[in-house]
C-alpha positions as CSV (number, residue, x, y, z in Angstrom):
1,X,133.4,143.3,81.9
2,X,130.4,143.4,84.3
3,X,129.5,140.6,86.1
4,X,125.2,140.8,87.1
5,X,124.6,140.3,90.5
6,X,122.7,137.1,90.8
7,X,119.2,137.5,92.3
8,X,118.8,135.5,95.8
9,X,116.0,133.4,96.5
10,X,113.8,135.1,99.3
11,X,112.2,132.4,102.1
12,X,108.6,134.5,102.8
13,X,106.0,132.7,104.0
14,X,102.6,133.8,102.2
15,X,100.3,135.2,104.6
16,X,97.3,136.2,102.5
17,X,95.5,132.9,103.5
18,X,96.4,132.9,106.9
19,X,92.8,134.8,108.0
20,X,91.1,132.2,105.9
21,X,92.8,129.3,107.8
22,X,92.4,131.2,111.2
23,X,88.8,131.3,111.0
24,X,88.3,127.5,109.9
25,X,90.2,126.8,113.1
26,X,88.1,129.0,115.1
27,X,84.8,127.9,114.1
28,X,86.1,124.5,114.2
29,X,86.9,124.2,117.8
30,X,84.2,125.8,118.5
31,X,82.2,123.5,117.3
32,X,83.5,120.4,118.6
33,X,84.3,122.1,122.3
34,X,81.9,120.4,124.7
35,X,81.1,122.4,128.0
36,X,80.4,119.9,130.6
37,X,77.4,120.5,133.1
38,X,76.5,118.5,135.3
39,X,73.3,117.1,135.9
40,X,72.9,115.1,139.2
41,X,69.8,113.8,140.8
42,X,66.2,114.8,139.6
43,X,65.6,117.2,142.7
44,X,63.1,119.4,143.3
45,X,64.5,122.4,145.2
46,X,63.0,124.0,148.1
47,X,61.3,128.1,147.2
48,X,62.8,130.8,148.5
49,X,62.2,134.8,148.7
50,X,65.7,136.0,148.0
51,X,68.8,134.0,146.5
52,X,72.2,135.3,146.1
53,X,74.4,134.1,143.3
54,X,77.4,132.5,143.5
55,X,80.2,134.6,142.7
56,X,82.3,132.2,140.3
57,X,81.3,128.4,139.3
58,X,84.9,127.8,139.3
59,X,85.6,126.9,142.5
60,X,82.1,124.7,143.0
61,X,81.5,120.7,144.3
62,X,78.0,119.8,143.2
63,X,76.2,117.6,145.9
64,X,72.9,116.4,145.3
65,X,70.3,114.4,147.2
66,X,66.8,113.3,147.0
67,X,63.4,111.9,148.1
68,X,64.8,108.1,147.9
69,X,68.2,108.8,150.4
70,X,70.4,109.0,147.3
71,X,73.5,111.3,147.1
72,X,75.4,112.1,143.9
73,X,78.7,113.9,143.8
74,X,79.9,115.8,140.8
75,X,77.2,113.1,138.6
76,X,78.6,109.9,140.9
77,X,75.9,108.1,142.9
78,X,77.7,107.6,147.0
79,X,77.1,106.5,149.8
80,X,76.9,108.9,153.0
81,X,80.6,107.3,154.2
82,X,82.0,108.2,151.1
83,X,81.4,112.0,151.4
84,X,83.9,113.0,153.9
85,X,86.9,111.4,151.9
86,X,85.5,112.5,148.9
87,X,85.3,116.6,150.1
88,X,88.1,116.1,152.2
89,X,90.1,115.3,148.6
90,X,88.5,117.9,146.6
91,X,88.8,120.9,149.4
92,X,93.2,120.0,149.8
93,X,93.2,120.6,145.9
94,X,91.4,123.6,146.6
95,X,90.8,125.8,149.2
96,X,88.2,128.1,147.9
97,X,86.0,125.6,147.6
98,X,82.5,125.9,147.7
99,X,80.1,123.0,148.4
100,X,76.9,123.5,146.6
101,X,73.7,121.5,147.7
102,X,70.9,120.9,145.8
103,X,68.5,118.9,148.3
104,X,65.4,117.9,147.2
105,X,62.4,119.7,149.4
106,X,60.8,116.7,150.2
107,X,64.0,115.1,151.9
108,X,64.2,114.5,155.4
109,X,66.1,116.9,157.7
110,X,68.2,113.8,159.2
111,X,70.1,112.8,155.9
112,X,71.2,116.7,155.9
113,X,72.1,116.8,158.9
114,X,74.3,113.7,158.5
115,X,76.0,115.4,154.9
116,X,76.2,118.4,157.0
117,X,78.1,115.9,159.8
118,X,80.5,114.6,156.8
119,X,81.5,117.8,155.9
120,X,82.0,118.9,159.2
121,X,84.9,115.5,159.5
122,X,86.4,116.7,156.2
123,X,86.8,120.6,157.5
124,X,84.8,121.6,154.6
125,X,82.4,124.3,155.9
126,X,82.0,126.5,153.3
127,X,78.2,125.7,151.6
128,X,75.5,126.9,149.6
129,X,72.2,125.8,149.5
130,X,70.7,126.0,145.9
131,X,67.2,127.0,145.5
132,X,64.5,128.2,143.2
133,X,63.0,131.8,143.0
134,X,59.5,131.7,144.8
């Protein structure tokens, strides 16, 4: 007498929707993935002949200022006394930091000069000054 061998169940996963369901996760996050830029002061930068680009945004503080005395950091409206702890924070978390300055072109040379002072407290001396092609 033979005895059949009893057929075991098998534990596979389907996989022929798995593109489908993929791609609906893709185009999903995609879609709902905000990049953030920020937007600062209304400034209207000084012209210039030749620019060079920054190498990376990654490592960038964003420092605006304009006509009115007004300076924003990273979108946050502060006072000139606020700077120094601010940059000195930001540049410990990161040393290859880069402080970029939009200053409007109608601003006067003394409230650069004091940002320039600020920075100079918090041992952040790297900077960029952002301006439009001529």
């Amino acid at each position: 007498m033979q005895f059949a061998k009893k057929s075991k169940p098998t534990s596979s996963i389907p996989t022929a929707s798995l593109p489908d369901i993929i791609f609906m996760l893709l185009i999903f996050f995609m879609v709902v993935t905000v990049f953030k830029e920020f937007n600062g002061l209304p400034v209207l930068t000084p012209a210039a002949r030749t620019t060079e680009k920054l190498e990376s945004k990654r490592h960038v503080a964003y420092l605006w200022a304009d006509e009115m005395g007004r300076v924003s950091i990273d979108d946050k409206i502060v006072s000139l006394d606020e700077v120094e702890p601010i940059m000195a924070e930001k540049f410990a978390n990161d040393r290859r930091l880069i402080i970029s300055m939009k200053i409007d072109q109608d601003v006067e040379m003394g409230l650069v000069t004091d940002i320039q002072e600020e920075f100079r407290d918090a041992y952040t001396l790297r900077i960029s000054y952002a301006t439009r092609i001529k």
